[in-house]
MARRO-543527 format. One record per residue (C-alpha): residue number from 0; x, y, z. Coordinates in steps of 0.02 Angstrom, whole numbers, m for minus. Example, Ala and Ser with C-alpha at 12.3 -4.5 7.8 and 13.67 -1.06 7.14 Angstrom:
<sites>
@i=0	east=615	north=m225	up=390
@i=1	east=684	north=m53	up=357
</sites>
This chain:
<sites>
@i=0	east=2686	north=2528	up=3633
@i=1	east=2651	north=2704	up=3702
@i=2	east=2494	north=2713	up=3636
@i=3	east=2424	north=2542	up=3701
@i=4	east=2237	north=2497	up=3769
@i=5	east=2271	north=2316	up=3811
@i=6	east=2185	north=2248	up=3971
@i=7	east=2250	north=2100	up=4078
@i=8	east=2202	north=1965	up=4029
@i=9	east=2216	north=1875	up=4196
@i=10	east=2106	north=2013	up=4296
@i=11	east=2062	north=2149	up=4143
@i=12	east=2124	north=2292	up=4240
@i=13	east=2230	north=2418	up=4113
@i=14	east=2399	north=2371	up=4058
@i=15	east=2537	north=2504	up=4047
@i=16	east=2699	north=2495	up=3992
@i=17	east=2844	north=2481	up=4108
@i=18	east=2972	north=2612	up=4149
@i=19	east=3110	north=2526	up=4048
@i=20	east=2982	north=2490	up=3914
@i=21	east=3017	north=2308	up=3906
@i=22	east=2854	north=2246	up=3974
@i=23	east=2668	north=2282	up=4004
@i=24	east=2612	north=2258	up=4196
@i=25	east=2423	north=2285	up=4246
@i=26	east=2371	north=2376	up=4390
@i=27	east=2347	north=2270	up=4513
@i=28	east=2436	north=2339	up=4669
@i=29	east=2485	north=2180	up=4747
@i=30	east=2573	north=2050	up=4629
@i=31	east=2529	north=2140	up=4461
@i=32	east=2525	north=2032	up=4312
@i=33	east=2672	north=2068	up=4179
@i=34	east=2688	north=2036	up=3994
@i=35	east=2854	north=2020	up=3909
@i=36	east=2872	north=2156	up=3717
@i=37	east=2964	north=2032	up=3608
@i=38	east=3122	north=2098	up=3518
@i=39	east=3014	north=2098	up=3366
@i=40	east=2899	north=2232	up=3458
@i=41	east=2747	north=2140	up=3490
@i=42	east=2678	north=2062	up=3659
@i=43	east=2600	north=1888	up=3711
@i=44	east=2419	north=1914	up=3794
@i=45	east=2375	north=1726	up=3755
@i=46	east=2309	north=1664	up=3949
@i=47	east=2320	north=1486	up=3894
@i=48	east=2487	north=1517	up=3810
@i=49	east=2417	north=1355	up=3704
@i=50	east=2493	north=1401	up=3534
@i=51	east=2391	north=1348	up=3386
@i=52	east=2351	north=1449	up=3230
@i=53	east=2468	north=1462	up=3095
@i=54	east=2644	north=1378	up=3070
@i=55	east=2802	north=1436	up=3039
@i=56	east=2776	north=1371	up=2880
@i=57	east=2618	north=1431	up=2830
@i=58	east=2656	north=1604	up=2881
@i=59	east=2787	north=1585	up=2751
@i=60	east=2681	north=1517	up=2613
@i=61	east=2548	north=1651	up=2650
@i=62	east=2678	north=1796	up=2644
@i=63	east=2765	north=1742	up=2469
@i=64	east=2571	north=1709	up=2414
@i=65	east=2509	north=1911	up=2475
@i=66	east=2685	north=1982	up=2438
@i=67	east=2683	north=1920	up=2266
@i=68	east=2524	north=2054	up=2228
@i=69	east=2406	north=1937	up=2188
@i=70	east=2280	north=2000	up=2326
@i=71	east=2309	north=2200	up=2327
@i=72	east=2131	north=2196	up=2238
@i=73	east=2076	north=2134	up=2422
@i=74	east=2176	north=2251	up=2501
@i=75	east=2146	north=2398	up=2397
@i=76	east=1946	north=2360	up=2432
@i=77	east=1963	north=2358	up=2618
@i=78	east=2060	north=2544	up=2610
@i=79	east=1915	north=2586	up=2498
@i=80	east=1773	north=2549	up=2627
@i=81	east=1884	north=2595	up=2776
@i=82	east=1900	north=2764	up=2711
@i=83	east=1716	north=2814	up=2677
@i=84	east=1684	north=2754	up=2846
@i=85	east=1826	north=2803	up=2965
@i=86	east=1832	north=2937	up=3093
@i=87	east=1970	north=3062	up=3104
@i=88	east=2051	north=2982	up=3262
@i=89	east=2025	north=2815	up=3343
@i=90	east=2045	north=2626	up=3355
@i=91	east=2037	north=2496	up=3226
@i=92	east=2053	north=2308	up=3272
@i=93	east=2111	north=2184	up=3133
@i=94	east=2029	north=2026	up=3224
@i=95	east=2133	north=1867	up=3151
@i=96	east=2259	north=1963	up=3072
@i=97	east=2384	north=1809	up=3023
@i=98	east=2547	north=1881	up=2966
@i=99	east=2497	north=2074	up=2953
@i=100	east=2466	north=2090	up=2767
@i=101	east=2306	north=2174	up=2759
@i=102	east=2347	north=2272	up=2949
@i=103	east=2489	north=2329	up=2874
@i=104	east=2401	north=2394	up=2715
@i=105	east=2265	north=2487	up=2813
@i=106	east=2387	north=2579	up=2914
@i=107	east=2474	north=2642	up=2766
@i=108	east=2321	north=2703	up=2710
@i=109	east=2260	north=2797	up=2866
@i=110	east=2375	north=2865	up=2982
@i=111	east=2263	north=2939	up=3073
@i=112	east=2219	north=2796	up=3157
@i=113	east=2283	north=2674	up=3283
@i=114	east=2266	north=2481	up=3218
@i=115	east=2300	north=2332	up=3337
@i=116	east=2337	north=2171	up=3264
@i=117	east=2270	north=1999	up=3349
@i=118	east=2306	north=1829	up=3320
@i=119	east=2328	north=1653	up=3411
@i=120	east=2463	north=1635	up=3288
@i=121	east=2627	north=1684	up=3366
@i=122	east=2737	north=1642	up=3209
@i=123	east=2600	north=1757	up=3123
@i=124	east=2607	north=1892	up=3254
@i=125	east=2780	north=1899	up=3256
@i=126	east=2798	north=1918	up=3066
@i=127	east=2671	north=2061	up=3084
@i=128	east=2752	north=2161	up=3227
@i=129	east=2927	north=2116	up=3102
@i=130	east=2841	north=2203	up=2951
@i=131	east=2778	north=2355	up=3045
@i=132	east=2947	north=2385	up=3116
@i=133	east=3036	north=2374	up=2944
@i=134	east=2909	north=2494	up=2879
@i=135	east=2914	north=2618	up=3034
@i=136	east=2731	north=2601	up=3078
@i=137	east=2730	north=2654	up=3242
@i=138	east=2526	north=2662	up=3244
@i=139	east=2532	north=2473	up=3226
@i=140	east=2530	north=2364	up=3374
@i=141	east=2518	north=2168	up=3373
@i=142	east=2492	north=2052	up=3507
@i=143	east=2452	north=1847	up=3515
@i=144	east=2288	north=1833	up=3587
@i=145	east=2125	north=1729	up=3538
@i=146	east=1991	north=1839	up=3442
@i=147	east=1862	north=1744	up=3570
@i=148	east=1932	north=1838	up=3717
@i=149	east=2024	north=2003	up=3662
@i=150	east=2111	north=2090	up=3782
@i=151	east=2033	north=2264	up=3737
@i=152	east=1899	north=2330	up=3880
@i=153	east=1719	north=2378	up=3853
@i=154	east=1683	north=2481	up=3704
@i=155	east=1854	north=2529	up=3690
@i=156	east=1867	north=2496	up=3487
@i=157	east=1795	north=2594	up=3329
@i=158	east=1827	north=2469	up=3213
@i=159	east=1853	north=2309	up=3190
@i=160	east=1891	north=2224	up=3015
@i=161	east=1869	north=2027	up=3011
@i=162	east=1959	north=1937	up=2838
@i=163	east=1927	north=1762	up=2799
@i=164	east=1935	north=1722	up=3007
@i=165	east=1786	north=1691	up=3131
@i=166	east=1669	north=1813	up=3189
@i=167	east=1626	north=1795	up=3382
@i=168	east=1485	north=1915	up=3375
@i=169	east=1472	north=1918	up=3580
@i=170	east=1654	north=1971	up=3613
@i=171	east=1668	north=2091	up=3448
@i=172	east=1500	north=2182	up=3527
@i=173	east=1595	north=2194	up=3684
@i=174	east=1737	north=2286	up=3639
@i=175	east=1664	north=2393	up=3501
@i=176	east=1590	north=2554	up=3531
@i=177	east=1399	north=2611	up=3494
@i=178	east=1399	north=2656	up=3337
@i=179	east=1561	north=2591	up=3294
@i=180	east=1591	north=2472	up=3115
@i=181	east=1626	north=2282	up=3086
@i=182	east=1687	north=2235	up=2895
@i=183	east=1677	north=2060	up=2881
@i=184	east=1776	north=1988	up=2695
@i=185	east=1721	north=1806	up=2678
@i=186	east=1747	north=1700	up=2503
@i=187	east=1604	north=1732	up=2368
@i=188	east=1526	north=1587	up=2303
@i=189	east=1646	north=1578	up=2152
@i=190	east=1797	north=1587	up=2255
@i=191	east=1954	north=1490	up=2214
@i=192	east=1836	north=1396	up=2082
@i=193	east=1978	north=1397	up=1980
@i=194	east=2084	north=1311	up=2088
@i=195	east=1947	north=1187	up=2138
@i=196	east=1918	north=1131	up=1951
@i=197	east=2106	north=1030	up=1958
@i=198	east=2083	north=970	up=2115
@i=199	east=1906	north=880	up=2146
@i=200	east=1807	north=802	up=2022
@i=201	east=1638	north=862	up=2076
@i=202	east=1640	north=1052	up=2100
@i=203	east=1529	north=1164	up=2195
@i=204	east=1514	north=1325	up=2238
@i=205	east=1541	north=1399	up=2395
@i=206	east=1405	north=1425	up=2520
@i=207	east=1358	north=1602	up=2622
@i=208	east=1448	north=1593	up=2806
@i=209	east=1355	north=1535	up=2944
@i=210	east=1428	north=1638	up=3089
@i=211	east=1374	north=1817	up=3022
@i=212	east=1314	north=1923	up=3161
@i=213	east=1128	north=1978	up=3202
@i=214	east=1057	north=2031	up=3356
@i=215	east=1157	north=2181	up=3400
@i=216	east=1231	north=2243	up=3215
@i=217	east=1146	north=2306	up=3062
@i=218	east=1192	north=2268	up=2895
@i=219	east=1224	north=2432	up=2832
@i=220	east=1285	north=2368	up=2657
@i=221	east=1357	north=2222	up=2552
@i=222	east=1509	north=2246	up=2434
@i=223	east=1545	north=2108	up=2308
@i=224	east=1729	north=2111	up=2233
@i=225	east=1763	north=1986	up=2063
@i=226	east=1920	north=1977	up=1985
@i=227	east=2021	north=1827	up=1907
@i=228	east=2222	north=1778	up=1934
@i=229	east=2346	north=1686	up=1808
@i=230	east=2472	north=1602	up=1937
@i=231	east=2637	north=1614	up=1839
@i=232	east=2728	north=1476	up=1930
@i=233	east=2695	north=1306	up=2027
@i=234	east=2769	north=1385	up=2177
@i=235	east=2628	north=1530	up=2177
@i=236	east=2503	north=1403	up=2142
@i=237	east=2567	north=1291	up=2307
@i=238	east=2587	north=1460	up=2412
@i=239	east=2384	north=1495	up=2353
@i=240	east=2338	north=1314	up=2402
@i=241	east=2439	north=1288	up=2571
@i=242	east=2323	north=1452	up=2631
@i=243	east=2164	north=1401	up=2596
@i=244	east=2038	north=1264	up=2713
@i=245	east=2074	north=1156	up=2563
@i=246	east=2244	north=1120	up=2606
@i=247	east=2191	north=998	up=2754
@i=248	east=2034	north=948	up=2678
@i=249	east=2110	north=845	up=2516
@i=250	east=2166	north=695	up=2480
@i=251	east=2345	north=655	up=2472
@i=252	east=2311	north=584	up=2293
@i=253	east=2198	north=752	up=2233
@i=254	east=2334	north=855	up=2282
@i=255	east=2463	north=775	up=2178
@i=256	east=2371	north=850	up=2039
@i=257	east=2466	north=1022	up=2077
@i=258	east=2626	north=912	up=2032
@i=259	east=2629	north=982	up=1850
@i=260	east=2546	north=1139	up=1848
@i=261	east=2662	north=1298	up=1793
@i=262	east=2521	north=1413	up=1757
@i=263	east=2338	north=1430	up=1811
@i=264	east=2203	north=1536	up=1817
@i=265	east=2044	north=1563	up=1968
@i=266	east=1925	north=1654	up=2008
@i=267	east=1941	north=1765	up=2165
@i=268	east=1776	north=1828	up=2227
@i=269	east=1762	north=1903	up=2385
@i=270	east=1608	north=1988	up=2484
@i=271	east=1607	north=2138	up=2609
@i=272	east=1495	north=2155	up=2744
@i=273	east=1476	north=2309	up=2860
@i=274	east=1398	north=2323	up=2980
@i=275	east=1352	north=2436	up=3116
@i=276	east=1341	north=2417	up=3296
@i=277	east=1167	north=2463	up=3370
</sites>
């Protein structure tokens, strides 16, 4: 973590990393706060230490689910947009990051950047920090936090990519920089409609999110992405389900109907939003 920007935060002064590099400790002259690096590379900046997020178990659904390539569409999109809009050296912020798949992706991509991964998830984090060690992406730095109260300072970031998680528009203003880029993926209105046809009699489609941001972002532009999957086993198919808001929202009885599926095909429709800090 040589190349952190984390703040306390307990008192948001600067965290740097200890001379044995096993910890970050703030600045604080007297009684300086200190965070713990995890074997797996990645530290714990959650005040409340509360836990919540993902389970070990979901974080293994979701990584069989994104591993199996049935999302790279989704990934391939966000590399897309990130490219035509990234600057030759800086920060970008993957806010809700869950187990690294798409943080992972864009550092691949562009090198040239720094990318911090954030999540309340500590199962998640953990499996992120894992995969960017195994892959020897040193540019990639994790850390359990909530995305309500980063632990980044003032217009520290350049951008910050948002997938299928909340968007706190107060704290992401905070941290980005004038100027700088939020890409918000949410579900399209046909989204999983596939999916929602075996489980739930009456169907609908899905409405626009309610939490976009206004007052100090622009909407530079709007990206719509459409493309169908054939699920080739009733384990993909449970993997799909067990990540979605669906997953705690049905019946005990509705979900049965996955019992006997071996195949099925949905609709995946996702929209981009970027916007622009002003």
């Amino acid at each position: 973590m040589k190349n952190n920007c984390f703040i306390c935060p307990v008192c948001k002064s600067p965290l740097r990393l200890s001379e044995n590099g096993a910890s970050l400790i703030c600045e604080k002259e007297i009684k300086p706060h200190c965070f713990d690096i995890a074997s797996e590379g990645y530290v714990n900046l959650d005040r409340d230490h509360a836990g919540g997020g993902d389970s070990k178990e979901c974080v293994r659904y979701r990584t069989s689910f994104l591993d199996s390539g049935y999302y790279d569409p989704i990934a391939d999109k966000m590399c897309e947009i990130l490219k035509s809009i990234a600057p030759e050296k800086g920060i970008l912020l993957d806010a809700g990051c869950g187990e690294g798949f798409y943080t992972t992706s864009f550092a691949r991509e562009l090198p040239q950047l720094s990318f911090y991964g954030i999540d309340i998830s500590k199962h998640a984090v953990r499996h992120g920090a894992k995969r960017a060690k195994k892959e020897a992406l040193s540019g990639c730095i994790y850390a359990v936090s909530s995305i309500f109260e980063l632990p980044f300072g003032a217009e520290s970031i350049d951008i910050i990519t948002s997938l299928f998680a909340p968007c706190p528009e107060t704290e992401f203003s905070r941290v980005l920089k004038p100027g700088g880029y939020l890409i918000i993926a949410a579900a399209g209105e046909k989204h999983l409609l596939g999916l929602k046809k075996v489980l739930y009699d009456e169907i609908y489609l899905n409405e626009e999110r309610a939490d976009m941001p206004s007052d100090n972002f622009e909407l530079v532009k709007k990206e719509n992405l459409f493309f169908k999957i054939n699920l080739r086993s009733n384990e993909d198919i449970r993997n799909l389900f067990s990540m979605t808001p669906y997953y705690y929202r049905t019946s005990q009885k509705d979900k049965e109907k996955l019992n006997s599926l071996s195949s099925l095909e949905s609709e995946i429709e996702i929209d981009f939003f970027i916007y622009r800090k002003v």
